[in-house]
C-alpha positions in Angstrom: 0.0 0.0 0.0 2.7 2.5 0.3 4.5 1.9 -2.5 0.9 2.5 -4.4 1.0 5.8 -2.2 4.6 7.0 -3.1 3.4 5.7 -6.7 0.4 7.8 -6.6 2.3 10.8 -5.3 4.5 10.9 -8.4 2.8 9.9 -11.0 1.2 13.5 -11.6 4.4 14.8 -12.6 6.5 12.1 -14.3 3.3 12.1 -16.6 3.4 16.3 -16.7 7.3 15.7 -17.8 7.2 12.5 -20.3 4.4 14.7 -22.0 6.4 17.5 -22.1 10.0 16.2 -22.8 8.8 13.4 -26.3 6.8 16.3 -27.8 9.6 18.7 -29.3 9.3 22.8 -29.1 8.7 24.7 -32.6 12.4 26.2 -31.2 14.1 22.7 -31.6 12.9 21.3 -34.7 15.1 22.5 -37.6 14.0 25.1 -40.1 12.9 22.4 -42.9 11.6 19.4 -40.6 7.9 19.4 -40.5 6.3 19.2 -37.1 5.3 15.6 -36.0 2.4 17.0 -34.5 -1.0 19.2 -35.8 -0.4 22.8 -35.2 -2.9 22.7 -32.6 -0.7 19.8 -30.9 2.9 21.5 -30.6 4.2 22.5 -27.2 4.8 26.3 -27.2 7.7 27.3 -24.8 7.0 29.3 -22.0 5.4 29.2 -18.9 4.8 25.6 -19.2 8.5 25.6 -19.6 9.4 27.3 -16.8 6.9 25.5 -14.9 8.6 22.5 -15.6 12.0 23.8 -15.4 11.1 25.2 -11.5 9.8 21.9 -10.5 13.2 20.4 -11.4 15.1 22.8 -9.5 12.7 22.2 -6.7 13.3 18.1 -6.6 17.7 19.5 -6.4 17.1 21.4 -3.1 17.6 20.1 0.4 14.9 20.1 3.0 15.8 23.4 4.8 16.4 25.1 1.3 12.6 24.3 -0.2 11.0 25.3 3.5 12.5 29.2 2.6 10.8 28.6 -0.6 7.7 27.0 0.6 8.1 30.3 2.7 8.8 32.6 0.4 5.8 31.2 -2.3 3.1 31.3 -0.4 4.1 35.1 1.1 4.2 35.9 -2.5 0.9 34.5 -3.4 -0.8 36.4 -0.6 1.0 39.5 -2.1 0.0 38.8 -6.1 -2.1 35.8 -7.0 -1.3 35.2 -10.2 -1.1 32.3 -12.3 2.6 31.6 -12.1 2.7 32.4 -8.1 -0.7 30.1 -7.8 1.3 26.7 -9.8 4.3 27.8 -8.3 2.5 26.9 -4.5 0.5 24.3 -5.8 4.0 22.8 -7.4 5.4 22.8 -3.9 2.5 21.6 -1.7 2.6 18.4 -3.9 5.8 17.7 -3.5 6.6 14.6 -1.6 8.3 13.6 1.7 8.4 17.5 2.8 6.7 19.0 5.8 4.3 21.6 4.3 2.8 18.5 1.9 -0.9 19.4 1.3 -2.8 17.8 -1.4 -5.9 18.5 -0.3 -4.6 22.8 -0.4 -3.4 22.0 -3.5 -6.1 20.9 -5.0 -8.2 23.4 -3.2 -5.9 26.3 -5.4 -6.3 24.3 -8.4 -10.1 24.6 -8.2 -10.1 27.7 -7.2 -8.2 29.4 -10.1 -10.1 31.8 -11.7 -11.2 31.0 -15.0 -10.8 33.2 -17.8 -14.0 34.4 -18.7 -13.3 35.1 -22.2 -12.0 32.5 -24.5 -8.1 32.2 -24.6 -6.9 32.8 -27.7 -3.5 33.1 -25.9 -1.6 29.2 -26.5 0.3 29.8 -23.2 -3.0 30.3 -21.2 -4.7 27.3 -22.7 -1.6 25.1 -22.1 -1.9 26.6 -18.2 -5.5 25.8 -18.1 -5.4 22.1 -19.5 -1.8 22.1 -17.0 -4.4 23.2 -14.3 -7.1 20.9 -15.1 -4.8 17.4 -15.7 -3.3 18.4 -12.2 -6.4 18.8 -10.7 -7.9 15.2 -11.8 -4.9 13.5 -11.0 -4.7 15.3 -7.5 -8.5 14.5 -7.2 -7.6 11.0 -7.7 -4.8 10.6 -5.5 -7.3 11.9 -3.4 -9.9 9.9 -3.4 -7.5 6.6 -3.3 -5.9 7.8 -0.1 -9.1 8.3 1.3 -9.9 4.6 0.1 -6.9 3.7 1.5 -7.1 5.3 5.0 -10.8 3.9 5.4 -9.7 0.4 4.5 -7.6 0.5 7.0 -9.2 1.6 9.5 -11.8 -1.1 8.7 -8.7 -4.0 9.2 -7.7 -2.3 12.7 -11.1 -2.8 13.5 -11.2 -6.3 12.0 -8.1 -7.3 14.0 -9.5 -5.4 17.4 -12.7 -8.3 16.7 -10.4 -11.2 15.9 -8.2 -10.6 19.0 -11.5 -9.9 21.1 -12.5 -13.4 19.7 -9.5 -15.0 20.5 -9.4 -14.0 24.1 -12.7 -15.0 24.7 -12.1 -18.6 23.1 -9.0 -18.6 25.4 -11.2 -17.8 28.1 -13.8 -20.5 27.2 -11.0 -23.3 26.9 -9.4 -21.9 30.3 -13.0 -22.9 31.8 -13.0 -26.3 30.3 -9.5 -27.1 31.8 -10.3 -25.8 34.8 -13.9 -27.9 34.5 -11.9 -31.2 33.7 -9.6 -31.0 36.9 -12.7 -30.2 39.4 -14.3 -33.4 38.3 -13.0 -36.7 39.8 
């Protein structure tokens, strides 16, 4: 069950980063190469790049170093909640084994982002919507498992509280017999 935990935890991104890293940018392909994919399909750098680029450098940083971050993010997202300081906290609160871990925060941030209320025509913005939106599933997901998880559990402590309850009062029962078979002559 914990490795399906840990499993869980990272799937979001190592799909977030295959995606991103097979589908090349229009900067890398060369000048006469068509694109593999549609127009509609190619991965336009930018903030999804940089998104990318600062969860790397957050999976490099020691415990203390990505608590001044943690820090530092979420003062800054008080100050200005924009898109890029919103991911940026979200992004860290997902991150495993740290002390400030908080999927359900982060998923909480995810659905409240403020939609756009005209359509995007901006490639950067849809890309940080549908970023927004796979993140939010998966996180809902990983959710809902744990929860699965935590209640199954709790129903095998409870099973194991029964058995043992059982077993000292079968104990008990053959303790009488014994007891029964030495009083009689």
């Amino acid at each position: 069950m914990i490795r399906l935990r840990q499993a869980l935890q990272i799937l979001p991104i190592v799909i977030l980063l295959t995606g991103c890293s097979t589908v090349p940018t229009l900067s890398t392909l060369p000048e006469n190469q068509p694109s593999p994919c549609p127009p509609s399909e190619v991965v336009v750098s930018g903030q999804m790049d940089d998104m990318m680029q600062y969860y790397d450098s957050l999976r490099k940083q020691s415990s203390p170093e990505l608590i001044k971050v943690y820090d530092r993010v979420k003062q800054n997202f008080g100050q200005n909640k924009s898109d890029a300081n919103r991911i940026r906290l979200v992004l860290l609160l997902i991150l495993p084994n740290t002390s400030f871990r908080d999927v359900p925060s982060a998923l909480h941030l995810l659905n409240e982002w403020p939609r756009d209320p005209k359509p995007a025509n901006n490639n950067h913005n849809n890309n940080l919507q549908s970023f927004r939106n796979l993140l939010a599933a998966l996180l809902a997901e990983q959710q809902r498992l744990s929860n699965s998880m935590d209640e199954s559990s709790h129903k095998l402590k409870e099973e194991q509280k029964r058995a043992d309850t059982l077993q000292h009062q079968i104990d008990a029962i053959k303790s009488m017999e014994k007891n029964l078979i030495l009083i009689e002559p």
